[in-house]
VOGU-3710 file (C-alpha; in Angstrom, 3 decimals, decimal comma):
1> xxxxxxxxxx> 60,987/146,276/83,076  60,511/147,404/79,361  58,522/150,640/79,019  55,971/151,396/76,090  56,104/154,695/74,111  52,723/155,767/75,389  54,262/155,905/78,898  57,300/158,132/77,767  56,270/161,614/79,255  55,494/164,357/76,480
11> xxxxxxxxxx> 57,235/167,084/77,700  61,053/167,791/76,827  62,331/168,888/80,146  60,486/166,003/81,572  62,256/163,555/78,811  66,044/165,165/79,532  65,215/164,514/83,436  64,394/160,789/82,426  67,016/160,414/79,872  69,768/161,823/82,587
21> xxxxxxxxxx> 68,574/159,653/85,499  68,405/156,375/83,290  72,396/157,244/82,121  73,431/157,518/85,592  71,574/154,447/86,791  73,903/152,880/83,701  77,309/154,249/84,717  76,644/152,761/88,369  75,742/149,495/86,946  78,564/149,455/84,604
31> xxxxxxxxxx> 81,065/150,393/87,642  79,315/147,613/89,813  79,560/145,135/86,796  83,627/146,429/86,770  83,683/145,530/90,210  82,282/142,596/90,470  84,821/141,137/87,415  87,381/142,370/89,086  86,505/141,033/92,478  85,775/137,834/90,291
41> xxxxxxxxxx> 89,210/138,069/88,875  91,116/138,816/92,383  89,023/135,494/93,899  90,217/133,707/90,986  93,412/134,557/91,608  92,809/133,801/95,697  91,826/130,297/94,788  94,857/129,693/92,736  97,085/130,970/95,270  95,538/129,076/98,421
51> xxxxxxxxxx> 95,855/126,203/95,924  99,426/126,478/95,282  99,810/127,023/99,312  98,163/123,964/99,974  100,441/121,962/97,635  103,431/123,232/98,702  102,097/122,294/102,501  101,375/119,020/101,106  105,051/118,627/99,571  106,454/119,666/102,816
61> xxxxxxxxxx> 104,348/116,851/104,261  104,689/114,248/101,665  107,426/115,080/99,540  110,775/114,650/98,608  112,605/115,700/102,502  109,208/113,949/104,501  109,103/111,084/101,921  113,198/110,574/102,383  111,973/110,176/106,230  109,088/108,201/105,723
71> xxxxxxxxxx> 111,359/105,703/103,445  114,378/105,672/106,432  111,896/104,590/109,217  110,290/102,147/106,636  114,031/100,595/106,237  114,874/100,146/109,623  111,190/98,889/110,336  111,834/96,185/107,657  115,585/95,864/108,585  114,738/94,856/111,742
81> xxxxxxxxxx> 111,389/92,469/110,855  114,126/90,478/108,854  116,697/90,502/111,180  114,542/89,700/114,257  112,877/86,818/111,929  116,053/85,340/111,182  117,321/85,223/114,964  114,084/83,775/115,403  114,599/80,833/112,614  118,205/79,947/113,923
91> xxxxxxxxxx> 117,161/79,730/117,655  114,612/77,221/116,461  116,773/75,211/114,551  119,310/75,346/117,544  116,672/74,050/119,857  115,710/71,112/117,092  119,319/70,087/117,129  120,382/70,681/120,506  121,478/67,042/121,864  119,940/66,006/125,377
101> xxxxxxxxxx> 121,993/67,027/128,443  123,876/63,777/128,945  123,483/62,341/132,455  126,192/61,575/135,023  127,627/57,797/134,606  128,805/58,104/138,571  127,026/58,925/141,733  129,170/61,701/142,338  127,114/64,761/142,657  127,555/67,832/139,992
111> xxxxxxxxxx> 127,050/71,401/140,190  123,638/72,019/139,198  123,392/73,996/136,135  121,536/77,110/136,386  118,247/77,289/135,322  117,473/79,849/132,160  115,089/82,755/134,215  111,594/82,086/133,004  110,255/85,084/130,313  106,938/86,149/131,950
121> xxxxxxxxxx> 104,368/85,214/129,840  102,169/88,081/128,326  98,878/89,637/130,018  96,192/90,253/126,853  93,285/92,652/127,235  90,165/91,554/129,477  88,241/92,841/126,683  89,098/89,658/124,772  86,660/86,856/124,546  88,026/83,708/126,524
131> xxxxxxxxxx> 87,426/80,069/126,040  88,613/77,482/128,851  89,567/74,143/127,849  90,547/72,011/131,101  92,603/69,048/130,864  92,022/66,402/133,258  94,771/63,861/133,997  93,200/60,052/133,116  94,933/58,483/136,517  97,789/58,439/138,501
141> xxxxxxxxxx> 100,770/57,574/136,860  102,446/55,171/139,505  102,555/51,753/137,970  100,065/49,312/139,873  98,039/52,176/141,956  94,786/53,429/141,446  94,223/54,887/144,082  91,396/57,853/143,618  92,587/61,737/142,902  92,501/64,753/145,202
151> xxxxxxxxxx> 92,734/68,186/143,188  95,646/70,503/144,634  95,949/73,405/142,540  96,192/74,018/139,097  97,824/75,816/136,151  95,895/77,978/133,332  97,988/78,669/130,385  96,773/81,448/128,287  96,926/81,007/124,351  95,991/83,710/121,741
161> xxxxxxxxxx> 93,690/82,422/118,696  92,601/84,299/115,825  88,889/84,171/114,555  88,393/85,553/110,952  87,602/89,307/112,267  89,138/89,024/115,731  90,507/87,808/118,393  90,299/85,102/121,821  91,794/83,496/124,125  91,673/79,778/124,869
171> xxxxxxxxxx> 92,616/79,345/128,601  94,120/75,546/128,997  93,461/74,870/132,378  95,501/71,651/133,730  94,562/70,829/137,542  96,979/69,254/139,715  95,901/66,427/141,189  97,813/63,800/143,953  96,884/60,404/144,304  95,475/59,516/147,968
181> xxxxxxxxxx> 96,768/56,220/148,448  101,027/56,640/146,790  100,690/60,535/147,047  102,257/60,837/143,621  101,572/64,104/141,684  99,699/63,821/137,953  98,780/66,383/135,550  97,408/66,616/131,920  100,165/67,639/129,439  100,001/71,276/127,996
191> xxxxxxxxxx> 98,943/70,608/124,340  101,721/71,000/122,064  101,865/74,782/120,237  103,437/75,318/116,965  105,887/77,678/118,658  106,907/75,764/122,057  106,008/77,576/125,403  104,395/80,104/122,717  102,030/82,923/123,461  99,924/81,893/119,856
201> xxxxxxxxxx> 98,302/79,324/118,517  98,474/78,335/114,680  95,669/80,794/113,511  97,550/83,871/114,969  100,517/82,698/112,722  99,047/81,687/109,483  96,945/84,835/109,768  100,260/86,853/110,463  101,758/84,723/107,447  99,001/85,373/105,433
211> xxxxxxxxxx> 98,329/89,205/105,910  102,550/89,724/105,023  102,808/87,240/101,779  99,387/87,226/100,623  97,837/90,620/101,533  101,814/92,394/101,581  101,202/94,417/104,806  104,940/94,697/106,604  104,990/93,592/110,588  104,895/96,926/111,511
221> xxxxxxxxxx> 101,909/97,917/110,113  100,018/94,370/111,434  101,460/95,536/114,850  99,463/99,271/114,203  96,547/97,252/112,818  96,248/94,962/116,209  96,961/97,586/118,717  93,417/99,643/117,432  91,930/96,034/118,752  93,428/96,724/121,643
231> xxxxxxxxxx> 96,221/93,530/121,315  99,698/95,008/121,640  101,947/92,530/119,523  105,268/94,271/118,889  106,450/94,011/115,385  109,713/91,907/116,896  107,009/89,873/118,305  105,877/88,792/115,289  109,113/88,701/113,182  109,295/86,240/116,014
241> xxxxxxxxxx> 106,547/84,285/115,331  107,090/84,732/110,933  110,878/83,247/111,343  109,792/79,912/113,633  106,860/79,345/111,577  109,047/79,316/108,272  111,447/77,378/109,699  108,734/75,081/110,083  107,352/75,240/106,871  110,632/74,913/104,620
251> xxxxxxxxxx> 110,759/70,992/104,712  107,365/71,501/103,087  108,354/73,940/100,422  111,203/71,918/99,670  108,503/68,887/98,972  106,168/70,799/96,514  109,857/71,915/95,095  110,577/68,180/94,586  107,003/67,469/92,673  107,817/70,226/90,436
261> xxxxxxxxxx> 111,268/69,248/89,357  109,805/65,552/88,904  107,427/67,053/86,232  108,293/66,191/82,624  107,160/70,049/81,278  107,742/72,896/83,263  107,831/76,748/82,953  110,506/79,293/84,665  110,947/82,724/84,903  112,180/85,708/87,027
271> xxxxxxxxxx> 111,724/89,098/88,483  113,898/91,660/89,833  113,297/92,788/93,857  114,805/95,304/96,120  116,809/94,686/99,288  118,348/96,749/101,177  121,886/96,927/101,920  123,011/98,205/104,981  127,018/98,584/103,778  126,183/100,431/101,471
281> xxxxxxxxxx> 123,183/102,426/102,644  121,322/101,979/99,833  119,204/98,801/97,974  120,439/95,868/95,735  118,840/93,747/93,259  117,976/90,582/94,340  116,210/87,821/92,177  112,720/85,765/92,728  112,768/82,342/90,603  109,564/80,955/89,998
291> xxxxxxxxxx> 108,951/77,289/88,503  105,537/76,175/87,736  104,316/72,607/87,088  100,536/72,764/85,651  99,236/70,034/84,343  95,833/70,888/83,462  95,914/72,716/80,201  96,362/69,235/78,712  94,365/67,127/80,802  97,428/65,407/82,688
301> xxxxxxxxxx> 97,057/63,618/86,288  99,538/65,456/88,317  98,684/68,403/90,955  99,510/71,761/89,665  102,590/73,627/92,141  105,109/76,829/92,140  108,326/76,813/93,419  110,008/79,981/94,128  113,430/80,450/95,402  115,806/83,449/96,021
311> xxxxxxxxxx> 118,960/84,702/94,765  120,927/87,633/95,724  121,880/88,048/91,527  120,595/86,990/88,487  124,307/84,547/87,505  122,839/81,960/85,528  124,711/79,359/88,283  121,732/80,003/90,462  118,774/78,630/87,668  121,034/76,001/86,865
321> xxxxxxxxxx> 121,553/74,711/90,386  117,296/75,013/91,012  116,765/72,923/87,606  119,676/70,246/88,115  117,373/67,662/89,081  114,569/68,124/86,154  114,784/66,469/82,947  112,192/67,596/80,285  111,209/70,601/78,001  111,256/74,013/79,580
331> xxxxxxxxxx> 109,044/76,777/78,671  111,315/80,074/79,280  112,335/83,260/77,740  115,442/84,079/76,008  117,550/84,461/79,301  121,675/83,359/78,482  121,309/81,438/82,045  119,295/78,448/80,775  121,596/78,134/77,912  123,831/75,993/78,992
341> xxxxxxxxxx> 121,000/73,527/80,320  119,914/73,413/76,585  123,176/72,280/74,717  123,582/69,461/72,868  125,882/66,665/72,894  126,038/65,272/69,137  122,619/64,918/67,869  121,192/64,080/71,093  119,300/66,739/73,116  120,044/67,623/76,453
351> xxxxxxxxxx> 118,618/66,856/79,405  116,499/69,953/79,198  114,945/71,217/76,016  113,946/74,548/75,453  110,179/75,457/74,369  110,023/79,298/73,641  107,462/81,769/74,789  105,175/83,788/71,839  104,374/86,093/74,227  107,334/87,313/74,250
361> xxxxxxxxxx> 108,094/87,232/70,687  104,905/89,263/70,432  105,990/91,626/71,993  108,596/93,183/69,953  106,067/93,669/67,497  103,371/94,993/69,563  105,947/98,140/71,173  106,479/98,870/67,258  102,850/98,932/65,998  102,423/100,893/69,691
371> xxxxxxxxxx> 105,030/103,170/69,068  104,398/104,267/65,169  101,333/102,320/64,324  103,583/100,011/61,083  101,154/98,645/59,351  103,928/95,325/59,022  104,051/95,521/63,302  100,006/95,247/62,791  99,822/92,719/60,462  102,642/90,671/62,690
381> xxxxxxxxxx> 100,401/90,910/65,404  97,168/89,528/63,909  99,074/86,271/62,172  100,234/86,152/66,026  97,048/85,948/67,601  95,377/83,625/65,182  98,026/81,221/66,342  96,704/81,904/70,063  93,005/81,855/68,902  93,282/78,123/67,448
391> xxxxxxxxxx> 94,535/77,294/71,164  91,631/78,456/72,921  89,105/75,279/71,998  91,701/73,033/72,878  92,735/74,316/76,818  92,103/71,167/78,675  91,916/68,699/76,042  94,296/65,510/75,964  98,085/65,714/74,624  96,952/63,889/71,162
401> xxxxxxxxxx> 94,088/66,159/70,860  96,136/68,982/70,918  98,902/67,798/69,039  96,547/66,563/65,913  94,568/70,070/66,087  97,862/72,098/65,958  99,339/69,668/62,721  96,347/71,054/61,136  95,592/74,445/61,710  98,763/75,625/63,416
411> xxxxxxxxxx> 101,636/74,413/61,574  100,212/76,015/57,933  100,104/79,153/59,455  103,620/79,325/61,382  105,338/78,155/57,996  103,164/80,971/56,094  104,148/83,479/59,044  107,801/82,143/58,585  108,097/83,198/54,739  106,667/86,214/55,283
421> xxxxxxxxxx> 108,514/87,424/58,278  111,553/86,407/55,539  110,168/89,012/53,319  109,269/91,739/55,293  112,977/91,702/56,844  113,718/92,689/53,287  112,250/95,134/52,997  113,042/97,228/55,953  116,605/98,856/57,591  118,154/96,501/59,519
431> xxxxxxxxxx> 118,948/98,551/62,441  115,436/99,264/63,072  112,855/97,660/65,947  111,019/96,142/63,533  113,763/94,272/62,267  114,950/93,600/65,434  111,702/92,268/66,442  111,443/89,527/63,495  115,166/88,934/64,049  114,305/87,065/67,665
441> xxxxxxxxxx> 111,740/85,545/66,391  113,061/83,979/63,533  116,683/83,152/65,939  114,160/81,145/68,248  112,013/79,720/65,707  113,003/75,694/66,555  111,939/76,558/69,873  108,718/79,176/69,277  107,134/75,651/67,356  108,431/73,097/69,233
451> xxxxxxxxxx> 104,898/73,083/71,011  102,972/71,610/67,530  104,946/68,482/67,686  103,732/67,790/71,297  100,495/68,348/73,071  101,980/68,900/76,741  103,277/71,603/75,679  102,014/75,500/75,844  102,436/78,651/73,090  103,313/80,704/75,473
461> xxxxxxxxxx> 105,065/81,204/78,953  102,049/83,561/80,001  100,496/80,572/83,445  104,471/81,791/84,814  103,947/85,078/84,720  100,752/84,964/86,239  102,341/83,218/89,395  104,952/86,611/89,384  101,825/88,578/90,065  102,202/88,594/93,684
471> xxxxxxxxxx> 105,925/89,654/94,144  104,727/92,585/91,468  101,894/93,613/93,862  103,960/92,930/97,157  106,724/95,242/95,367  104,151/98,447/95,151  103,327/98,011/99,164  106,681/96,843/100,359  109,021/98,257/98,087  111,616/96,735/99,165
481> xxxxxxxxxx> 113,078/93,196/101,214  114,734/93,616/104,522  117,569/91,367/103,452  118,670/88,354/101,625  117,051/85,986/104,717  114,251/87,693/104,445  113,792/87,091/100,344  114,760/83,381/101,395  111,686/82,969/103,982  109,410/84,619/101,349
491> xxxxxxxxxx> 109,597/82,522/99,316  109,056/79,406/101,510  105,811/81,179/102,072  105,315/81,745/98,497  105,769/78,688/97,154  103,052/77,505/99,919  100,056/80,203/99,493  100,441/79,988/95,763  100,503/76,394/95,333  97,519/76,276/97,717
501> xxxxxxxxxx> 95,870/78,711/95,540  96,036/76,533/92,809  94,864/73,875/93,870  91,726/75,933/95,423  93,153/74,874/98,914  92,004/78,525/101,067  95,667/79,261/102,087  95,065/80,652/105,691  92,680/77,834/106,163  95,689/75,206/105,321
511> xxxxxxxxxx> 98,433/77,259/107,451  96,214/77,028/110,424  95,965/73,216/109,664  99,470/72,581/109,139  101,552/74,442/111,574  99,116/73,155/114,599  100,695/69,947/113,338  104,027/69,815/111,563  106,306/70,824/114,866  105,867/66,938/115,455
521> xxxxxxxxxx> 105,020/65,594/112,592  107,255/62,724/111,313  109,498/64,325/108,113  109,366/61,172/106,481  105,218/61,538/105,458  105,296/65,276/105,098  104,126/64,765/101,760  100,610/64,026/103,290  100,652/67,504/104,596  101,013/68,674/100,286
531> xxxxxxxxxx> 97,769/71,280/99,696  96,573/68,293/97,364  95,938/65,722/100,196  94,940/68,902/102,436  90,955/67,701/101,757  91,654/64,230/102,263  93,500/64,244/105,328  91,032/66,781/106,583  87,979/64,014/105,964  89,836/61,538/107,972
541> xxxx> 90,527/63,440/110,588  86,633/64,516/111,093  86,374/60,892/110,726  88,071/59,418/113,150
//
């Protein structure tokens, strides 16, 4: 409160009384104010040290000796997903193969071969919604007798089903009936399962599919996910379940493989993935191979698919033996593995002929301008993109469209670009990334404009790399495959969900479809099962 000099008091004594009071009621604000900073300072210092506890805590918890245990467990979870998948695979290949038990030419009796004990089937939850679905018989079997049906008992087979958000069980029920008049037994089949004598029905396994390939959540942490719904499926379970249901699916991979090889332009690429190596105790790089037939960026007929296959290396043997059966151009990058399918005998091509990727040959130039800003790098980089800018009017326009729009806008500009990425290597050291830069481009140049002289053709290899995406995202939640086998299955899977996604076929939607039917479906039309005749076969089923 400020104080007026008429209310100062006259006197003197008076005024040194004042004048004394008001300095000590400033020294013991001036020591509070001291301690207040210097409580102010000490919390400061409080905070930073409770902060520093709690990160060390937190490093204890999550870092380098926790993390080390984390990533062991993680190994062994996926060590064993791939192991118990493969087992899996092989026992139902050995079952598809297995010959008949031959029966005795002579009356003489034989020892009776043990029968395999029975594995008792699983009891789910009662909390789970159930559905019963009772099969009646039609009439007794016996040839000549129809003679009327007496119930005796009956058997109720429990299968699991997955509903988008949870789920039920379907309870087959299958009465047992005798006929009155030759006292023969009858009963309904059991329908046939994807998995025989199974505990699952084709939605549990395309959703289990699905959530590992598509949404890249290991076994193990499906079997965490479940339990919470109160549905206790061991991981080995479904590694189980993943292996049979590849083995299923691979004579259909191989058939979208086939379509893609058969294509006249295709486009290839690779990635680098993880796997562990027990031996060793440590990880190896394996290799993903993707090939990718897409005909709609010029208009052609043909369904778009991706084929991906595994390798345990990169040796170019492996891209060779995948592309043996193809014949065409082939949009790639600069790998030395596809050289060989590019060489020439006399002044014929090959059977394969290269088409380079810009993309790529951007790129060089775009780390330069990124790294020091050249004003050459930028300059690079916008005669670049107007080459990329005259494709974007002509996406899904015929081959001879293309072809006639690129002789006239495209083809001045890439001989322009040519002369001056001639000069500017003149002008600047050698050894530098610059140089290095317009070196690959101009090394590849017969194959960076072999797409002007034909409209089928793309600039770039950029619709490739966009099918990589998923292995790139699976690699961030998986880190890692569980073994070669395991890199093998995934891409069976793969080269299903991504083809379906291309052909805007809803993948889980088309795995619950085709592994309810494929266990007995006849090989030779499992092209009708392809995502492309997924709708049509679909309409004539609701047909019929």
């Amino acid at each position: 409160m400020s104080v007026t000099a008429d209310q100062l008091p006259e006197d003197i004594d008076e005024m040194k009384r004042l004048f004394l009071a008001q300095a000590a009621n400033l020294e013991k604000l001036t020591a509070e104010l001291t301690a207040a900073k210097a409580g102010l300072i000490a919390c400061t210092l409080q905070i930073e040290k409770l902060k520093f506890q709690l990160a060390r805590l937190r490093r204890q918890r999550f870092g380098s000796s926790s993390e080390r245990i984390d990533r062991d467990i993680a190994q062994l979870e996926l060590q064993l997903e791939e192991l118990e998948a493969t087992k899996a695979a092989a026992e139902a290949k050995a079952e598809a193969v297995a010959p008949a038990p031959a029966t005795p030419a002579t009356d003489t009796p034989s020892q009776p071969t043990p029968a395999k004990p029975k594995k008792p089937r699983r009891k789910f939850p009662d909390h789970l919604p159930r559905t019963t679905v009772v099969h009646e018989p039609q009439a007794c079997p016996t040839p000549d007798c129809d003679g009327p049906l007496r119930k005796v008992s009956e058997d109720v087979t429990e299968v699991l089903k997955y509903i988008p958000g949870h789920f039920e069980l379907v309870r087959h029920v299958r009465p047992i009936y005798s006929c009155r008049t030759c006292e023969t037994m009858v009963q309904a089949p059991m329908p046939p399962l994807p998995i025989p004598r199974g505990e699952a029905d084709a939605s549990v396994l395309a959703h289990v599919a699905i959530a590992k390939y598509c949404d890249h959540l290991p076994l193990y942490r499906q079997s965490e996910i479940y339990a919470r719904d109160g549905v206790e499926l061991h991981r080995s379970l479904l590694a189980d379940w993943n292996g049979k249901s590849a083995w299923l699916l691979e004579p259909l991979a191989a058939k979208m493989g086939e379509h893609v090889m058969a294509g006249s332009v295709i486009h290839a690429d690779d990635t680098p993935v993880k796997v562990l190596d027990p031996g060793r105790g440590t990880t190896k790089t394996g290799r993903f191979w993707v090939y990718l037939r897409d005909e709609r960026p010029h208009a052609g007929p043909a369904p778009p698919a991706v084929f991906y296959q595994y390798t345990p290396d990169r040796k170019g043997e492996h891209c060779r033996a995948h592309l043996a059966p193809f014949t065409g151009h082939l949009h790639a990058d600069g790998y030395s593995g596809f050289a060989q399918l590019y060489e020439r005998a006399g002044a014929k091509p090959g059977p394969i002929i290269e088409s380079a990727c810009w993309s790529h040959a951007r790129r060089g130039f775009f780390d330069v301008f990124d790294s020091n800003g050249s004003p050459i790098a930028k300059e690079a980089l916008e005669k670049i993109g107007v080459l990329f800018d005259i494709e974007l009017p002509i996406a899904g326009k015929p081959p001879d469209v293309r072809q006639q729009v690129r002789a006239e806008l495209a083809k001045p500009r890439l001989e322009e670009l040519a002369t001056w990425l001639d000069q500017q290597l003149q002008r600047i050291p050698g050894r530098s990334e610059l140089a290095k830069a317009i070196r690959y481009a101009r090394s590849r140049w017969d194959a960076l404009t072999r797409y002007i002289e034909d409209g089928r053709l793309e600039i770039s290899n950029n619709a490739v790399e966009n099918a990589l995406r998923c292995i790139g995202i699976g690699r961030k939640n998986w880190l890692f495959l569980g073994s070669d086998a395991g890199g093998q299955r995934a891409a069976i899977f793969y080269t299903i969900i991504r083809t379906c996604v291309l052909n805007g076929v809803e993948p889980e939607a088309y795995l619950r479809e085709v592994l309810a039917c494929i266990g007995e479906f006849p090989i030779n039309r499992i092209s009708e099962l392809l995502p492309w005749n997924f709708a049509a076969r679909k309409e004539h089923r609701r047909a019929a």
